[in-house]
N, C-alpha and C positions, 0 to 999 in steps of 0.2 A: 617802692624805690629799689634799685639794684647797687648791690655791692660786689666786690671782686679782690679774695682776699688768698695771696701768698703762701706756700706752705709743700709740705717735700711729701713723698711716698719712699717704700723701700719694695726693690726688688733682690730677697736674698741678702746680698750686703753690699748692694748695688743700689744708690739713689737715685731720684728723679723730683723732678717738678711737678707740682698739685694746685691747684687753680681750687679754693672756692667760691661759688657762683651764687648770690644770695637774692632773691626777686620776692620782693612785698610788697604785695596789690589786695585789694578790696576782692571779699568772700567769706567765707566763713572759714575761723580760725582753724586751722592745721597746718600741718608740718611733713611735705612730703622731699623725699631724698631719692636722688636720681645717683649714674654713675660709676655701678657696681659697686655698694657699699656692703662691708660683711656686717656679721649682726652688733658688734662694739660698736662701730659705727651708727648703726641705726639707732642703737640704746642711747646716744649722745644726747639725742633731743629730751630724753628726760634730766639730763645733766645739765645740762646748757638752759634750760627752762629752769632747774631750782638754783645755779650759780648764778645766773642772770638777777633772781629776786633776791635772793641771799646774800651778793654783791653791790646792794643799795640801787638796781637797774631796773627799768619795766620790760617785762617782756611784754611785745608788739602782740595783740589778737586780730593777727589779719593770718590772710592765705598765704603763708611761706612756700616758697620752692629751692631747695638744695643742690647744687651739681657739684658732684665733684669730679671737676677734669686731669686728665681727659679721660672721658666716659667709657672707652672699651677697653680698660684695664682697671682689673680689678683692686678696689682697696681695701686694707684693713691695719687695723690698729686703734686705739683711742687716743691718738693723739689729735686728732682733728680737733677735737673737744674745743679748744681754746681759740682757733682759725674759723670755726663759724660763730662761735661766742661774739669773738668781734666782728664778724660778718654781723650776726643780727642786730647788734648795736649800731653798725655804721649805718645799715639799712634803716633801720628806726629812727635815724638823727640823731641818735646820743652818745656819737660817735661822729667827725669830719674825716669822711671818705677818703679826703687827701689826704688824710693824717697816713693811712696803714697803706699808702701806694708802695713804697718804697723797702716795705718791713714783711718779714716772711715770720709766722705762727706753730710754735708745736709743743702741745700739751695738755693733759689729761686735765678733765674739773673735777671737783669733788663737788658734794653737794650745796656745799658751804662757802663755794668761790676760789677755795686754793686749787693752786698747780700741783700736780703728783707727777711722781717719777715717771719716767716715758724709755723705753729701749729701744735701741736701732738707730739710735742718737747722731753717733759719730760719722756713720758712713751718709749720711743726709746733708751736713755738715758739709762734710767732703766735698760732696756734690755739688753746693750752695756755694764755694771756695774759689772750682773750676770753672763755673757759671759764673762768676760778676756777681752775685748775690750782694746784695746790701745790705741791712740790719733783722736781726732775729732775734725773735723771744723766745727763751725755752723755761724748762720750770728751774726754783733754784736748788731742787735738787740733783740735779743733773750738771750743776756749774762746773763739778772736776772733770767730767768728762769732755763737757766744752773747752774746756781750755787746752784738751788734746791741740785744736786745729789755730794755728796762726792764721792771719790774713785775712780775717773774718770781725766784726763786729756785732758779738755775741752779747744779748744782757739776759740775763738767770733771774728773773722777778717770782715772789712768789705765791702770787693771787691774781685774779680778774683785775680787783681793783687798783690792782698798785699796775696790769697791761695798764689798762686807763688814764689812770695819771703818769703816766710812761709817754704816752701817744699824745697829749694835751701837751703838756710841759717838755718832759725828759729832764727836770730838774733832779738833782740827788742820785743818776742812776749813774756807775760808770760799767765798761764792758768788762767781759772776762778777760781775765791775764794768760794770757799762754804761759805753757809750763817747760821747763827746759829736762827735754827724754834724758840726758845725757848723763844727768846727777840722778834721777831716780833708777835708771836700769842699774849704775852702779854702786846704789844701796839697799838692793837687792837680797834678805835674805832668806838661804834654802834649809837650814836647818842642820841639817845632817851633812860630814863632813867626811872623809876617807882615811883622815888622820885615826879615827875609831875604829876602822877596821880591821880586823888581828887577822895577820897573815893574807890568804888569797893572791899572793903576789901576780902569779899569771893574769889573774880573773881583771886585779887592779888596770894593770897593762893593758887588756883589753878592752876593757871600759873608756880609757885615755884615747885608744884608736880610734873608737867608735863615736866620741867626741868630738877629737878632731877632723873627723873626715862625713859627720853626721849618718855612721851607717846602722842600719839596724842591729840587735844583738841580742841572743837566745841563751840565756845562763841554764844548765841543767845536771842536778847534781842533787843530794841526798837533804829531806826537809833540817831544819839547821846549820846547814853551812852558810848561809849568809848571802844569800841570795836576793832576798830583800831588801836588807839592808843596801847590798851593792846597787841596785837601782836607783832607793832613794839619794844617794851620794851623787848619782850622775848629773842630775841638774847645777851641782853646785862647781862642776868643774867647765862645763857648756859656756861660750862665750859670751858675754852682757850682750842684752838683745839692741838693736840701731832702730833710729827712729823709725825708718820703714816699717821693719819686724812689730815694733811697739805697734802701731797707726793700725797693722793688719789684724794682729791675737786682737787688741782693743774693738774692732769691728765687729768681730765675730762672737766676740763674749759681750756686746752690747747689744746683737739684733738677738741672742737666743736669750737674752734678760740673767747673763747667768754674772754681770758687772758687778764687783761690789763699788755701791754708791757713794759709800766714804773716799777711797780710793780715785774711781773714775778714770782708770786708767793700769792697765796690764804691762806692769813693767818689769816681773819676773818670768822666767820661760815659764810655761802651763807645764804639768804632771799630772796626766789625769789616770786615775785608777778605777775603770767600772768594773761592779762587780761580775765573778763570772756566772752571774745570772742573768745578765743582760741580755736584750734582745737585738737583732740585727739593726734595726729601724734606730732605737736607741746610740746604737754603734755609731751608723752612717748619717742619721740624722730622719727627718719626715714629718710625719702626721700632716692634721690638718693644712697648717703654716707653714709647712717645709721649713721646720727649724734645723739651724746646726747639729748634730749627734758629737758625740766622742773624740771622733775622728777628726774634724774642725775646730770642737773646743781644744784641742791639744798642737795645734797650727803653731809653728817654731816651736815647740817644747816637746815632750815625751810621753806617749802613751805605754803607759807600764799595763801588762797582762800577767798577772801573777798566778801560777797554776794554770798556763796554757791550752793541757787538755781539758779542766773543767768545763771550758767557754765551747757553746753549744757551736755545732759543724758550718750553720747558716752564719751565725756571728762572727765565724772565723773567716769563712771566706769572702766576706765581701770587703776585707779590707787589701782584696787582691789590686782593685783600680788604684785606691790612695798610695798604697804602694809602690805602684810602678808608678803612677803619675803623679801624685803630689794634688792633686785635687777629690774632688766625690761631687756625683752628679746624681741629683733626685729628680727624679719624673713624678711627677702626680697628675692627674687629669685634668685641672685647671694651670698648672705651671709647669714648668721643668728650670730648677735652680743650680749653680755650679757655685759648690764653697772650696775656699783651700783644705788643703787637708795634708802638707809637707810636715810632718813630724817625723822623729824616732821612734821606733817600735822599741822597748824592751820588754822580754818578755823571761819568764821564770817558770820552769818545772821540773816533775819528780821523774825518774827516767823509769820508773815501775811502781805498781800500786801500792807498795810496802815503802818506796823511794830508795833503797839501796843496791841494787843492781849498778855494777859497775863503782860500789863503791870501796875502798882501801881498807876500811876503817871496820863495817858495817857488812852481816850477811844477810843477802837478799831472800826472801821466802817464797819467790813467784814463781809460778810455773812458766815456760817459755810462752806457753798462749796468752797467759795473763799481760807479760811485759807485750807480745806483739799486740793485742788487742790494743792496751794502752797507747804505746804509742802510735798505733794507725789515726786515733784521732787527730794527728796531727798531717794533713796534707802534703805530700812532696813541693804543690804548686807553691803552697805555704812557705814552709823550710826553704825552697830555694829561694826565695826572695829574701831574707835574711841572711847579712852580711855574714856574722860572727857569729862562731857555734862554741861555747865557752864548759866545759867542763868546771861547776862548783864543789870539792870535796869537803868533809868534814874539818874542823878546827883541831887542832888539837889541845892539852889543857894546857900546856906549856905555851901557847900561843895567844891563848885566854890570859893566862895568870902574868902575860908580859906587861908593864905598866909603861914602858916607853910608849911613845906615840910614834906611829910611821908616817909616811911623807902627808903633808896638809893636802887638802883640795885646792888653796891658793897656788900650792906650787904647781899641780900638776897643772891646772889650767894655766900658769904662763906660759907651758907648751901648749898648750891645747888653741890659745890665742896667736903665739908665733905659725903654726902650723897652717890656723885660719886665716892670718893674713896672706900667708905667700898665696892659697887657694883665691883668696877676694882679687888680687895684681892677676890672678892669672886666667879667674872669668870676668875682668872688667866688662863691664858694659853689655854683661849678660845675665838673664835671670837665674843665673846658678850662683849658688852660699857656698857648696863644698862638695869636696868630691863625689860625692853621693849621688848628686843630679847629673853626673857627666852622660853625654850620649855617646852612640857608634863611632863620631868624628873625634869629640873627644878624648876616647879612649886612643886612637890612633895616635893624633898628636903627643899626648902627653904620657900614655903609659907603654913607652918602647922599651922592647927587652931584647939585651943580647944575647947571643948563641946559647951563653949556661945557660941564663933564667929561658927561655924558649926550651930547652929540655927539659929542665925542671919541670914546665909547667904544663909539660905534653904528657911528661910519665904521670905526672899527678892526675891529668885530668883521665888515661887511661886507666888508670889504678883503682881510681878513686869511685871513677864510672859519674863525672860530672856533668851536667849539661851547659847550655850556651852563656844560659843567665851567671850561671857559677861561675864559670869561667870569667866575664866578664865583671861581678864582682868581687873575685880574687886581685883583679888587676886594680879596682879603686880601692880597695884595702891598701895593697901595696905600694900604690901612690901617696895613701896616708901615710905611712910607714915612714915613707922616704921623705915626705914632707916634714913631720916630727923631727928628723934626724936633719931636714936642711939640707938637703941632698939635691939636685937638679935632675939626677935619674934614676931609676930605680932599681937598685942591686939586688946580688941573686939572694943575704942575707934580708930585706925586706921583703922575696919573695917568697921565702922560705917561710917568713912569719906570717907572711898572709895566708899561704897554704894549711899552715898548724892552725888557724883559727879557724878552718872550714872541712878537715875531715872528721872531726867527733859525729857529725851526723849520720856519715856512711856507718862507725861503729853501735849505733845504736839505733837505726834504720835500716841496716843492711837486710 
């Protein structure tokens, strides 16, 4: 008898439709699978043979055949488990075929009949949404994240037999509840707050730019100044993330299985910190699966590099694409996947191998070779691609032993939120968040400068010995600038501060 059961695939974080194809005829019993199935897949049929008996069901001793379409793309995952589960059941008549016409399957067995967790969830979901999809069964531990997607009749069962009496009846089941993004991003919290920060005033300032206008930003300054700390702070001033934002980080932290399950849904900006041991691959993403790396799990939120020169020359350079483009594209021999990869870069280090060169406080012990050596690890392609070049100095005790608190993170981020709104009115209806993504055209439009600022920023860039890219991110600096301030155009005093946040590199590069 033949069956024909419903159910998604993932390309990347990209869904599709999956077809299984279930054909029981007289032979002698086996179980063959067609389709391009990878090896999870293939292991199923041990699965689906002991949940079948373990689940109170006979498994069929005839000649099975398996397809899962369509055939000339390749699948994998375990989540099929449960979409041929009920395929060999409908097949064997202990199941009405009619019954699963209408219902799509995704979910891992165990050996004993339950559902297990399954990744790559939501973006299948999505898919299922924009298609007319009908009803679906996932496991129930994946219910918070089902309830990401509205529009959908989602039920989270959580065993074979309770699919069964699902598909017989449907008595006792109701669907998932959609969740409202809008109260979760705004109880959000990040921990660390700017209020604790002694002193750094400038460094503060900077930080707020680079929030409001999403640009990158390179703190470098002597080990104890608070450099770290200034990182962890920046998430908490960053604007609550919108549903869109939500739907996307939650995709990408559910195909690379990195979701926490309790949760089921990514509704503070990501902060990711790999170490500087890390490998490129890990960075950008790969292996086998062409899973997300680094660089996509941090998609809306902040990738912090803490000791920048540490991080090996390969691992640094390949976040040269995500950087200009906002994506990363893996090639592998069987696929080639494109994940987002729009974050902030911050990143932190010591400007000499002792870390006090160029410091007020602190004498430096390095020979000039030692500090040039050191900092060569750092790329010029690199550095110019980073907004803000921020100078961190020592604390002083006097600044330490102050028991006031300075300004909150709540406050700063009400600017940080005014400054992103006037940015959202003014790329309606285009895939740009903040000044950061602006291109050629809109640099023209929007960041026009009079007579001063045009001298200003011709002596700087002569002086300075700037290139194209710098130049052009001096001017969405200073758009930030003037946006903070509520400005409609950009004065030669916001030029001037965007210029001060990008020559410490020439002093310490030159």
């Amino acid at each position: 008898m033949f069956s024909k059961i419903n159910s998604f695939g993932l390309n990347g974080i990209i869904g599709y439709g999956v077809y299984i194809e279930i054909d029981t005829g007289a032979g002698l019993p086996s179980i063959e699978m067609v389709g391009l199935p990878d090896a999870a897949i293939k292991e199923s049929r041990e699965r689906v043979r002991s949940a079948i008996k373990n689940g109170g069901f006979d498994f069929p001793h005839k000649k099975m055949t398996i397809n899962l379409a369509p055939a000339d793309t390749k699948k994998e995952g375990s989540f099929y488990d449960l979409p041929i589960a009920v395929g060999v059941l409908a097949s064997s008549n202990q199941l009405d075929p009619a019954l699963t016409r209408d219902t799509a399957f995704l979910g891992e067995l165990s050996l004993d009949g339950r559902l297990r967790h399954i990744r790559g969830l939501l973006p299948m979901l999505i898919w299922a949404r924009e298609n007319g999809c009908g009803r679906i069964v996932v496991p129930k531990s994946n219910e918070n994240e089902a309830s990401c997607v509205d529009g959908l009749e989602v039920y989270a069962l959580g065993s074979l037999r309770a699919v069964a009496e699902f598909l017989n009846d449907g008595g006792g089941f109701t669907p998932v509840k959609p969740k409202d993004f809008s109260r979760l991003a705004s109880q959000a919290d990040y921990g660390e707050d700017f209020k604790y920060v002694r002193g750094q005033g400038f460094a503060k300032r900077a930080m707020e730019v680079a929030a409001a206008g999403g640009h990158n930003i390179l703190l470098i300054g002597p080990p104890g100044g608070g450099k770290t700390m200034l990182a962890k702070c920046l998430p908490s001033i960053l604007p609550d993330m919108t549903a869109r934002e939500i739907l996307e980080t939650t995709k990408i932290h559910s195909v690379a299985g990195a979701l926490n399950t309790r949760e089921g849904i990514v509704a503070a900006r990501p902060f990711r910190t790999p170490h500087h041991t890390s490998s490129a691959i890990s960075m950008t993403g790969g292996g086998v699966n062409a899973k997300p790396g680094n660089v996509s799990l941090a998609h809306n939120g902040v990738l912090f590099l803490d000791e920048l020169p540490e991080y090996s020359r390969s691992c640094l350079e390949v976040l040269r694409q995500p950087l200009e483009d906002g994506v990363i594209t893996i090639s592998r021999a069987a696929r080639s996947v494109e994940y987002p990869a729009a974050f902030m870069l911050v990143a932190s280090m010591n400007p000499c191998p002792c870390g006090n060169f160029g410091s007020k406080t602190k004498e430096c012990v390095c020979t000039p070779a030692q500090i040039t050596k050191y900092l060569s690890r750092i790329s010029g392609p690199l550095l110019d691609r980073i907004d803000l070049h921020i100078e961190v100095d020592g604390v002083t005790y006097g600044e330490l032993a102050d028991k006031s608190e300075a300004e909150p993170s709540a406050k700063i981020k009400e600017r940080v939120n005014a400054a992103r709104k006037i940015q959202q009115e003014r790329f309606a209806n285009r895939n740009i968040t903040c000044n950061a993504g602006m291109n050629s055209k809109d640099l023209r439009d929007w960041c026009a400068l009079d007579s001063r600022g045009e001298d200003a920023l011709r002596r700087a860039f002569e002086k300075l010995g700037l290139s194209a890219r710098a130049h052009s991110r001096i001017l969405k600096v200073a758009r930030t600038i003037a946006d903070i301030a509520g400005e409609p155009d950009i004065g030669f005093e916001h030029l001037s501060e965007a210029i001060s946040y990008r020559s410490l590199d020439r002093s310490f590069w030159r």
